[in-house]
C-alpha positions in Angstrom: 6.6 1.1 -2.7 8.0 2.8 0.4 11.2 4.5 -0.6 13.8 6.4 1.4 14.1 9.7 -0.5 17.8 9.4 0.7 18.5 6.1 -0.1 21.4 5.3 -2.5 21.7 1.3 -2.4 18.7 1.3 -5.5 18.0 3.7 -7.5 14.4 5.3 -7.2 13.3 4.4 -11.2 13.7 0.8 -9.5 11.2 1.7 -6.6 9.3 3.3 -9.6 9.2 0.3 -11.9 8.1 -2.0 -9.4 5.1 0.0 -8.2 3.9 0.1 -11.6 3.9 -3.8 -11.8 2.3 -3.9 -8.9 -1.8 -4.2 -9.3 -3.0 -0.8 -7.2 0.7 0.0 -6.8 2.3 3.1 -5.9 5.7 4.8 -5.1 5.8 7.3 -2.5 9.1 8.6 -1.0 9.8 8.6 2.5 11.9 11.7 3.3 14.7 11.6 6.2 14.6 7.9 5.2 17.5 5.8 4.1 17.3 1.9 3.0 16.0 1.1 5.9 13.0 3.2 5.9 11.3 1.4 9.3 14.2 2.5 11.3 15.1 5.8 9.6 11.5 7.3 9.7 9.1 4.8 11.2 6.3 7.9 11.9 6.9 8.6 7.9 6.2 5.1 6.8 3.3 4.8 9.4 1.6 7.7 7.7 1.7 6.3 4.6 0.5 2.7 5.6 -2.7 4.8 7.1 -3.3 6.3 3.7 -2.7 3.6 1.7 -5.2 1.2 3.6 -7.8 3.9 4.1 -7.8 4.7 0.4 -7.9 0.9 -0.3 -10.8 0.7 2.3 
């Protein structure tokens, strides 16, 4: 779970919770990032893509 650290729509134990439920899931939080993470820090979220799929590899 990609998370805007600045968000305020859902609360970050709900970004939290779901990455737990999620098999390999994790919660990682996407600073200068809103909601809408893609468009507040798309660089940010790239990175983390990268190191999600090359641990995953």
């Amino acid at each position: 779970m990609a998370w805007g650290a600045e968000g305020r729509m859902v609360p970050h134990r709900t970004g939290r919770r779901l990455a737990e439920l999620l098999p390999r899931g994790r919660y990682v939080e996407i600073p200068e990032a809103g909601t809408l993470v893609p468009m507040d820090n798309p660089a940010a979220l790239a990175q983390e893509l990268r190191r999600f799929i090359k641990e995953d590899a």
